[in-house]
N, C-alpha and C positions, 0 to 999 in steps of 0.2 A: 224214487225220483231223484235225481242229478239237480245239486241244487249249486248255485241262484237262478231258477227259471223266471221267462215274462208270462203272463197270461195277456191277451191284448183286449178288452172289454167295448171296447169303441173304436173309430177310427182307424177298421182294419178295412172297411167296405169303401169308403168314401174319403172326406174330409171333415166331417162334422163327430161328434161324441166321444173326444181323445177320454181314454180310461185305461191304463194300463197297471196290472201287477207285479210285482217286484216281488218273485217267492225268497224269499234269502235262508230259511231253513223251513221246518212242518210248524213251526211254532209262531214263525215271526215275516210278518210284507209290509209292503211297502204298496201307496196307493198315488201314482202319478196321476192327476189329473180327474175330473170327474164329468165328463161336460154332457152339454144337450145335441141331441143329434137334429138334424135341419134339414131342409128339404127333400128332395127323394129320397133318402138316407131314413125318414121315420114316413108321412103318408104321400099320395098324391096332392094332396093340397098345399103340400110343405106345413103341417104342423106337426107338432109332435104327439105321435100316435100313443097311447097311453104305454102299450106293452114294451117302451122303449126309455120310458119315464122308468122303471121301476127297478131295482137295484136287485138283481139277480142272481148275487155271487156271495160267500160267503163271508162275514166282514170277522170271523172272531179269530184272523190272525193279523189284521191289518191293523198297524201301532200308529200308524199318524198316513196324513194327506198330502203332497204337495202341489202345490199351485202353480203351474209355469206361467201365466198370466191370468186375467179376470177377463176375456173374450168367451160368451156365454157357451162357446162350443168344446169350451174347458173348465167353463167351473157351475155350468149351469143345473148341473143334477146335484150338488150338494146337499137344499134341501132335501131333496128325496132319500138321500146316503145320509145325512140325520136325524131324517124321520123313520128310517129303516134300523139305528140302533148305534151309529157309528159313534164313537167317544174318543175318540183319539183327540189330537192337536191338528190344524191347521197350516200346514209352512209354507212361506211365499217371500216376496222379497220386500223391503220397509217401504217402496212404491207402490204393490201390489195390497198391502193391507190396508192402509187407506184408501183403497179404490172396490177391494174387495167387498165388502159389508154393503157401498152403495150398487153393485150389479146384483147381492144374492136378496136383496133388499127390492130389488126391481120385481128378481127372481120370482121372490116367495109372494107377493101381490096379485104375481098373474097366476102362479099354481097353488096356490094355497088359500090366502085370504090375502084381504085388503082394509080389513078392521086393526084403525090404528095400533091398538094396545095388541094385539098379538106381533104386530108387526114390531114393535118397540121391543117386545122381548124374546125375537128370535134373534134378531139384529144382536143386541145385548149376549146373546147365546154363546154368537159368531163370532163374535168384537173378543168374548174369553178364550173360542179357541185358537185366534191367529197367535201365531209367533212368528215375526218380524226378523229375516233371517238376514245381515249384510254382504252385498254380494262379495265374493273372491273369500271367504270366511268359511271353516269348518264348523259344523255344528256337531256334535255326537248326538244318535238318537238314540243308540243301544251299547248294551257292552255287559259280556257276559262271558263264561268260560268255553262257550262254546261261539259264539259269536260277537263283534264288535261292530258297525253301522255307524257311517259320520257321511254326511253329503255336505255339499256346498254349491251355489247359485253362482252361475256366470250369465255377463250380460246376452241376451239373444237377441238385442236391436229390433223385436217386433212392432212392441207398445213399450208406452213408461212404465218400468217395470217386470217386463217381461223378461225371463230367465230361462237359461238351461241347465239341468240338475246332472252335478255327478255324484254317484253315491259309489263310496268304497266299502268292500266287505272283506272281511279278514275271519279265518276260520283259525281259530287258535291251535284246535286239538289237529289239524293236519295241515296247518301251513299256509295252506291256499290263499291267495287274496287274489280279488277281483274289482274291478273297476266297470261299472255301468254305467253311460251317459246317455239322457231323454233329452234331445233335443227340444222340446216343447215347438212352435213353432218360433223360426228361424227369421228376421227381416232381410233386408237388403243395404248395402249400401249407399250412402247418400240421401237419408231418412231425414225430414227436418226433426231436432230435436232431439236424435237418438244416433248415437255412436255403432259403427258396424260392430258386431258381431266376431268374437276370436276364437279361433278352433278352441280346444283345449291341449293340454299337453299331450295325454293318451288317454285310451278307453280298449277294455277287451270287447267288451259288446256294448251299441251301439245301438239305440233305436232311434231312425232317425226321421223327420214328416218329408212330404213329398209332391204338395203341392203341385207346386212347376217345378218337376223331377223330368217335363219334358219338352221346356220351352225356355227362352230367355224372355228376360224384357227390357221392352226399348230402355234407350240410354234415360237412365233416371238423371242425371246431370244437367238435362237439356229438356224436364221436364216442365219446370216452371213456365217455360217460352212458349214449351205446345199446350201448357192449360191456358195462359194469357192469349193464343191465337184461336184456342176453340172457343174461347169467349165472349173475344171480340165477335168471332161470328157468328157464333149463337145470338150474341144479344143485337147483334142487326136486322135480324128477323124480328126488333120489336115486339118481344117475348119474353120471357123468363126462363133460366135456367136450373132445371132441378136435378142436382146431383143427391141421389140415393147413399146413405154413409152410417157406417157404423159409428155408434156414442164414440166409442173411445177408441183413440188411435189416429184413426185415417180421419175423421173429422177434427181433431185437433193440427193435423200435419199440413190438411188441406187449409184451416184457417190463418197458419204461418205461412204457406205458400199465397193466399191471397192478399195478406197486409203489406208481403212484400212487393208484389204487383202493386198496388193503392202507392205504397210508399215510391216508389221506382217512377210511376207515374205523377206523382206529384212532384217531382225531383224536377222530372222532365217539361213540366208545366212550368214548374219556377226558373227555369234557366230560360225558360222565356217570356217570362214578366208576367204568366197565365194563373199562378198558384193560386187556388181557391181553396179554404178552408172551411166549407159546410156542413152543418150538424143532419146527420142522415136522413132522408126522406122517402116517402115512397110519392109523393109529387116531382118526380125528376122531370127536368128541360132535356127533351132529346129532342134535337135538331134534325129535321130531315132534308138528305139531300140525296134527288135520285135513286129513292126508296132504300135506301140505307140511313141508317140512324149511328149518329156518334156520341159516343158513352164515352159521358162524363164518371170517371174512374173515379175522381174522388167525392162524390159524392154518393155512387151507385152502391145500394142499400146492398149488406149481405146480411141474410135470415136466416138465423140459425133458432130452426123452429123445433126444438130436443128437447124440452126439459132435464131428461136424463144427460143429453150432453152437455148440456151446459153446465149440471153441477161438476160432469166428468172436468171439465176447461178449466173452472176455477180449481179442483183439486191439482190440476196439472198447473197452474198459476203457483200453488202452494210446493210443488215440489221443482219446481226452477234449480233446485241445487244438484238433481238428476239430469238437466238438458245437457246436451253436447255442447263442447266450448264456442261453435259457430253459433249456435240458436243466446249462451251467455253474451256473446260479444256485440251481438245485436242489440239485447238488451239493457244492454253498458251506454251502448251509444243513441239510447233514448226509444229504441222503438218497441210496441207493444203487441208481440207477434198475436199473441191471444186475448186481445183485450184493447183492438183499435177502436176509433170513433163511428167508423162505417158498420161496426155490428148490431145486429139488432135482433135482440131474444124474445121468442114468444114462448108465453109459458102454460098460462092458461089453455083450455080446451076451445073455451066458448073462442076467446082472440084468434087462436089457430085456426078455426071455421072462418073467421071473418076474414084472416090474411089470406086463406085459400081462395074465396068468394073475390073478393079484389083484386088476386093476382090474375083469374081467369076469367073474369068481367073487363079490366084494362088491359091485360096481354102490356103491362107496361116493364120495361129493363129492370132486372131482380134477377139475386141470384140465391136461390133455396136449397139450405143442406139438412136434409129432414129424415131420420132412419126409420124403418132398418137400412141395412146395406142392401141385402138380396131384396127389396120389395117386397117379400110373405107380410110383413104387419109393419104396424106404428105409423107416423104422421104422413111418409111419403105416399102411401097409399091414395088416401083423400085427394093428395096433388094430383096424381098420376087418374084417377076415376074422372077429377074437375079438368085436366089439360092437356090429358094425352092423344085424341081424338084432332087435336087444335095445330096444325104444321108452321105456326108462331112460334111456338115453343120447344126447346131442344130439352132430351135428355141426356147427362154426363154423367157415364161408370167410371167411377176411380177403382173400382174393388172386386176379387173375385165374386164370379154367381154362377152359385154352386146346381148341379143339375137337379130340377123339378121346383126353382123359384122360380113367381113370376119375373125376377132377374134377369135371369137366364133369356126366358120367354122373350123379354122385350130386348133383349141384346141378339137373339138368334134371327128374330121376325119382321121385328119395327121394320128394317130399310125395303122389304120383301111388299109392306101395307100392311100385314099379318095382325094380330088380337092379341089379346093378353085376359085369362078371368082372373076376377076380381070377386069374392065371396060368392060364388056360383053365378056372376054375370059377365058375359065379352063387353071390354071393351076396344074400341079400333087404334091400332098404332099411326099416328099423323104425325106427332110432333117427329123431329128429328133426333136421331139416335148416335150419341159419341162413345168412344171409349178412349180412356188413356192408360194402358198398361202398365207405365210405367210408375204409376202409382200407386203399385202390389203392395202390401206390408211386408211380404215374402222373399226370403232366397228363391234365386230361380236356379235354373238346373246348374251354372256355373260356379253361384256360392251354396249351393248344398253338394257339391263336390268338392268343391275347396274345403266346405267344413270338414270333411271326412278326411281326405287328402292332405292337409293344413296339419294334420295331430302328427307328432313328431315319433310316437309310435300308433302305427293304424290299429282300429279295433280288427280282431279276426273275424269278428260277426257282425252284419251289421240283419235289424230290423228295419224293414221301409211298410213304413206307417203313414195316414194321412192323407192320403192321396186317392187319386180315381185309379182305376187298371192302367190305362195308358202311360201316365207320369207316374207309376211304382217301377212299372217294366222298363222303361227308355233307362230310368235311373239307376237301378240294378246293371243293366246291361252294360251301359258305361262306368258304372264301379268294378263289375269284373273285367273288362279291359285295362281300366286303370292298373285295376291290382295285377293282373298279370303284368303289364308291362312292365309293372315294377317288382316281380317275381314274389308277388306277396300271395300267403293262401287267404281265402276270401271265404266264410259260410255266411251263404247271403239268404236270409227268411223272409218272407214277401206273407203274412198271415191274410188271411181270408174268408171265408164263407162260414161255417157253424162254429169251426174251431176256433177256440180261445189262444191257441199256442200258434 
């Protein structure tokens, strides 16, 4: 075997279970990534099917882990890969180790147990093997006469935190050296919170995700404007709005984009003698005129009903010295992207039944950001079982939904009247169905070409990982037009079906 090979372990079919290997000689790999695979990707139901749980691949040359983010579709099989035998270290980036332990921590609950003391000393386990890597910073992870290994994290603009990994390999006894870069998953620009994303200098090979490998999305610049427009008119239907959202991420980005709506509107309130300053209610005064209702912005309750997001929030509270300098200067001048007045957390189980019961009994102006993102499990479900039925009430996607959630379902069907199951029961799609694309955490086709196109020397190979059939092939095909046109030779790998390579 020709070494440094990849094996691709996940996220060769779909988008969900990134795992890939890094062979750098018979002795010694490298383990990018570990995650859980997610809807049609593992069963029909969108859970994860056992045979996909289980860690299948040999672990006794693999020397450490790294972590491009804590998004459970990359670091979710952990437990399973140290219950399988793995010993190695943990690498990730000083945003991601603090974050990390609370998703594998969620993790190990729902696949393992939920008896405190075992949970305290896997956590503890995990907490010994992270190493806390600073971005733009070499690490060495090996070094020997026949081979030497040193990576380093750059930022990837996905989540706080998130990274993309170059690892250099250097073969003493013939010279060789090579450069591989994982993209991990890739953001976008114009993220609240989070700085785009910079190619790197160079890479020989290239594995890169692909998401929207075959689409743009709308101008994220001019997003703010169209979530304050779909909201206004969602909550004139005298309803409540539930946006489906991942813990981390997209639901910290969405809560900076609404404080600054709240704030913006209070601005505008006060320059004309209107400014109210009330402590949050779910007893809100909506006025009706002409069967439209006007929403009182600064008082209008936002629920954020996560528990797991909300310890995400405060963690991202604590790492403020990772925000991009537009989200710091915000904060300079008083305001509280992640931590306004109008928030309101529900934690408990029992309170969560009760806010559901109330929101679907008064149909009264609320805006609920409750996960998962795709809809398969957690709080949003309950909402969606109690409201969905109910054409008061609007649904808003901020986020990809991946094929075989009921995400998808109620993004494909809702406007059609169409169902959606729910633990082996239909329910009828009534409420109203939004989407805002440009709310992707994702490069789309334009910056995962730039990421390639952007390195000052291109890799020769690239790997397109990540993605459905459609956006692996668009994106290949426009990287070898690129490359020809710029007379570059291109080996382009598109992995797939039994094969690992």
């Amino acid at each position: 075997m020709d070494y440094p090979d990849i094996l691709h372990h996940g996220a060769k079919d779909g988008v969900t279970g990134s795992c890939h290997q890094l062979l750098m000689d018979a002795e010694h790999s490298l383990l990018i990534d570990c995650g859980l695979f997610q809807g049609a990707e593992t069963s029909g139901e969108g859970k994860s099917a056992a045979d996909r749980l289980a860690i299948e691949f040999p672990l006794d040359t693999i020397k450490a882990l790294v972590a491009t983010h804590v998004h459970i579709d990359h670091v979710g099989r952990i437990p399973y890969l140290l219950a399988a035998g793995f010993k190695g270290p943990i690498l990730c980036s000083e945003p991601s180790a603090k974050l990390l332990p609370i998703v594998l921590e969620d993790a190990f609950k729902l696949g393992f147990s939920s008896d405190q003391r075992q949970v305290e000393r896997y956590i503890k386990l995990v907490e010994q093997r992270i190493i806390a890597l600073p971005y733009k910073t070499w690490f060495n992870l090996h070094e020997s006469e026949s081979l030497t290994c040193r990576i380093r994290l750059q930022r990837a603009g996905h989540i706080l935190g998130s990274a993309y990994v170059e690892v250099d390999l250097h073969y003493p006894k013939t010279g060789e050296k090579k450069r591989i870069v994982f993209s991990g998953d890739l953001g976008a620009p114009h993220a609240p919170l989070l700085p785009a994303p910079r190619p790197p200098y160079r890479a020989d090979i290239l594995v890169v995700e692909s998401t929207y490998g075959d689409r743009l999305h709308e101008d994220r610049r001019t997003r703010r404007q169209r979530l304050d427009r779909v909201i206004e008119k969602a909550l004139a239907n005298n309803g409540t709005v539930l946006i489906p959202a991942f813990s981390i991420g997209r639901t910290q980005e969405l809560l900076y984009e609404l404080e600054d709506i709240i704030h913006s509107k209070r601005l505008d309130a006060g320059g004309k003698g209107q400014a109210r300053a009330v402590a949050p209610s779910l007893s809100l005064k909506a006025g009706k005129c002409d069967s439209t209702v006007e929403i009182d912005w600064p008082t209008l309750p936002i629920i954020l009903d996560s528990p797991l997001a909300s310890r995400f929030t405060q963690v991202y509270r604590e790492l403020k010295p990772f925000w991009d300098s537009e989200a710091l200067e915000r904060a300079k001048q008083g305001c509280k992207p992640l931590a306004f007045e109008q928030l309101l957390t529900v934690d408990s189980h029992q309170a969560h039944l009760a806010m559901v019961r109330h929101l679907a009994q008064t149909a009264r102006p609320a805006i609920v950001i409750a996960g998962n993102g795709m809809c398969s499990s957690g709080r949003i479900v309950n909402y969606l079982k109690a409201m969905l039925h109910d054409p008061r009430h609007d649904v808003l996607f901020i986020g990809y939904q991946a094929q075989g959630t009921p995400g998808r379902a109620i993004q494909m069907y809702g406007e059609r009247g169409g169902y959606v199951d729910f633990d082996h029961e239909r329910y009828k799609i009534g409420a109203k169905i939004n989407t805002i694309g440009g709310y992707s955490a994702y490069a789309d086709q334009k910056g995962l070409l730039g990421f390639v196109t952007g390195m000052r020397l291109r890799p020769s190979q690239v790997r397109i990982v990540h993605g459905d059939p459609s956006a692996k092939y668009e994106l290949g095909e426009r990287l070898k037009a690129l490359y020809k046109q710029a007379g570059c030779d291109l080996e382009l790998v598109i992995p797939s079906g039994a094969s690992d390579a």
